[in-house]
N, C-alpha and C positions, 0 to 999 in steps of 0.2 A: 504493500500500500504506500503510497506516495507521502512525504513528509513533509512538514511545516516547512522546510528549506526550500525542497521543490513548488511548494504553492507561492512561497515568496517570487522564486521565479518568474512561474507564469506571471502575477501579478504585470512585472520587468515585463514578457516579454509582449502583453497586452494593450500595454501602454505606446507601444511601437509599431500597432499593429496597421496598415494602410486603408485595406478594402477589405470586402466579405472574402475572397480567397484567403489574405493571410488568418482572418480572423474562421474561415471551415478550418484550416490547417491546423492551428492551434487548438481547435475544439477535438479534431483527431488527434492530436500528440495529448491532450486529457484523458482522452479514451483509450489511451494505451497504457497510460501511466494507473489509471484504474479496472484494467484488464475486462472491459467491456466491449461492447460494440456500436453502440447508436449514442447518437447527442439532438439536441434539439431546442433552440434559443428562439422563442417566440412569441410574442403579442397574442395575448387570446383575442380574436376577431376573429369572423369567419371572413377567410381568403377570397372565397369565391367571388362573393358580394361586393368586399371593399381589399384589392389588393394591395392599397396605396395603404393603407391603415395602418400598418404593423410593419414589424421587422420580422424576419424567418428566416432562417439559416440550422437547416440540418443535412443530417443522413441517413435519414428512413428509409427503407424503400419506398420507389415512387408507387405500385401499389398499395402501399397502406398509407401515402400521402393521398393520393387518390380518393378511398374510401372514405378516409378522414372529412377530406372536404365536403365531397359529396352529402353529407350526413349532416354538414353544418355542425362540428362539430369544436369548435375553434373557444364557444364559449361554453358549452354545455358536458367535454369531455371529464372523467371524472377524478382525473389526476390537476385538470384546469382548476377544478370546482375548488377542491383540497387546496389548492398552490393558493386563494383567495383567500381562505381563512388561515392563512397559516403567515408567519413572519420570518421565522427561522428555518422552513423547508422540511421534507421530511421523506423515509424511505415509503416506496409504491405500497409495500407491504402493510405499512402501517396508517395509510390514508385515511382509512374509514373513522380513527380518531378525531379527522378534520372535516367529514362531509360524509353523511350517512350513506350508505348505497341506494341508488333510484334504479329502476327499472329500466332497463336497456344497456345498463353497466356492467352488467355479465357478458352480454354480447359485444361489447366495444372489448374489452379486456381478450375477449377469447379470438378477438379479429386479430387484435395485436400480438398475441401469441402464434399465431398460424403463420403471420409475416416476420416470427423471428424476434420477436418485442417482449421479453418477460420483464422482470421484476426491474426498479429503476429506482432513482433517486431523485427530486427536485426543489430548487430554490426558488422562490416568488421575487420580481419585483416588482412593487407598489409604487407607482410614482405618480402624484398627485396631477390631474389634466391626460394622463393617457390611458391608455387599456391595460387592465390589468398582463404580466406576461410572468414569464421564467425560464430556465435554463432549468435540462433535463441531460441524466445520463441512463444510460438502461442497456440491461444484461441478456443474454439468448434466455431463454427458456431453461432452468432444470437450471439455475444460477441467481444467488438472491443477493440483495447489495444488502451491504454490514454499514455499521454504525458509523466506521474509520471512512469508507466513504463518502457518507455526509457529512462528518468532520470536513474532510477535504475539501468539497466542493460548494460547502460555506464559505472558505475564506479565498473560495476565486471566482464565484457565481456573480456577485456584485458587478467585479468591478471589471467582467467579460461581458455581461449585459451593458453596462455603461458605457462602455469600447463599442457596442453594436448601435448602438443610440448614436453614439457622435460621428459613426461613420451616416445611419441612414439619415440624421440631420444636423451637419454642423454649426449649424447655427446657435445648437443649445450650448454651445461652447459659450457664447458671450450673450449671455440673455441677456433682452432689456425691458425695463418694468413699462409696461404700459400706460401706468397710468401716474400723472403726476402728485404732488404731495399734496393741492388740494382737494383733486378729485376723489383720491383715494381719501382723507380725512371726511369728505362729507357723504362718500358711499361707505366707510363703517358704520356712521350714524345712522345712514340709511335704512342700512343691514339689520341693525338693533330696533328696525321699527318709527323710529322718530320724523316727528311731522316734517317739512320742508322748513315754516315757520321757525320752528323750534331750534333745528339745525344751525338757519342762520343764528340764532341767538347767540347759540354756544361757540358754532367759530367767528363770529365777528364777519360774518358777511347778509347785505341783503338779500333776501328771499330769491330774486331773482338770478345775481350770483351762484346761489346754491343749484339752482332748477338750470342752469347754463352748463353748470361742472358738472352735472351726473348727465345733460342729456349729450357731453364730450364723453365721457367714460364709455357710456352706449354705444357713441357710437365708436370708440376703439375697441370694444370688443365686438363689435355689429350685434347687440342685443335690443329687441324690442320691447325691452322691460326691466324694470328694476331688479324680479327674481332672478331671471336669467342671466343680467349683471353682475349680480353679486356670487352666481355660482361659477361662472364663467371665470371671476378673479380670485375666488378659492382654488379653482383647481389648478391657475395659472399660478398662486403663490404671491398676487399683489398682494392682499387684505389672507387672516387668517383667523381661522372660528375663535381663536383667541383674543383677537382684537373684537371682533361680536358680543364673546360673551362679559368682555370685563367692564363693569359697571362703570 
């Protein structure tokens, strides 16, 4: 099993990484290092509908990519489901701790065994504004991943996903806040409910100032409404439920 040194590595050699070739390459040199066979880094969407949506970089076979899609099964598979409620990742085997089994997850599971697909391991990442995703490693059949596994591919899941992201948009390299410091001041108020009147009171502008800054906000996020506004800048990271909730 591969050790804290070598994960430090990868870390090194992820950081370097140019396009999705260098960045398959490396997800195979993972899959050696943990004596597996398949990997697979992906945005839960379904592909079919929205290909632009996501990032995806594996090596399944393309039959059971196939099936997959076909099934729409990008948000509803039940290693996806698990990878949602889970923060720290966990082995296939021990899924059902995170997401009960639903009916049709026999069959999904038994497709992915017939293409070669047994027991696997997976890391979630959660990042606020995008589709939920994770990096996956997974073993032949009659082969179950161990604990030492999941050690490992916690401390390089991160920051292989994150490499995957900057490649499909590097833009998230230098994010910029959208919205300015008093837009944003008068859509927290917003947020908490508070009348337009009121708003003005409390930051020192008139009414109509206030109704000018959130219908700019709007339209920087193209939102036709306040709720959609204010969800639109949670997930983007301008304003945050903590700012909402503090009196």
């Amino acid at each position: 099993m591969p050790t804290m040194d070598a994960a430090r590595a990868f870390e090194h050699d992820v950081m370097h990484v140019e396009d999705e070739a260098g960045l398959a390459a490396l997800l195979e040199e993972v899959c050696k290092r943990l004596g597996c066979s398949w990997f697979a880094l992906s945005h839960h969407v379904d592909f079919l509908a929205a290909p632009d949506r996501g990032i995806r970089v594996h090596n399944y076979p393309e039959d059971w990519a196939l099936w997959f899609d076909r099934r729409r099964l990008g948000i509803s598979d039940p290693v996806h489901r698990a990878s949602q409620r889970s923060a720290a990742g966990f082995l296939w085997h021990n899924m059902a701790r995170y997401d009960p089994p639903r009916e049709g997850d026999a069959e999904i599971l038994e497709e992915a065994r017939r293409h070669g697909i047994g027991d696997g391991v997976t890391i979630p990442a959660h990042i606020p504004g995008e589709a939920h995703g994770s990096i996956s490693f997974a073993w032949e059949p009659g082969r179950a991943a161990i604990p030492e596994a999941l050690a490992f591919v916690r401390s390089i899941g991160g920051p292989i996903f994150e490499a995957a992201r900057l490649l499909a948009n590097p833009g998230l390299a230098n994010p910029i806040a959208r919205l300015t410091d008093r837009q944003r001041e008068c859509l927290i108020w917003a947020a908490k409910g508070t009348p337009v009147w009121a708003i003005a009171r409390i930051v020192g502008l008139s009414p109509d100032t206030v109704k000018e800054h959130l219908k700019n906000a709007r339209a920087r996020y193209d939102a036709n409404g306040g709720t959609l506004l204010a969800v639109r800048a949670l997930y983007d990271g301008d304003i945050s439920f903590a700012d909402i909730a503090q009196r």
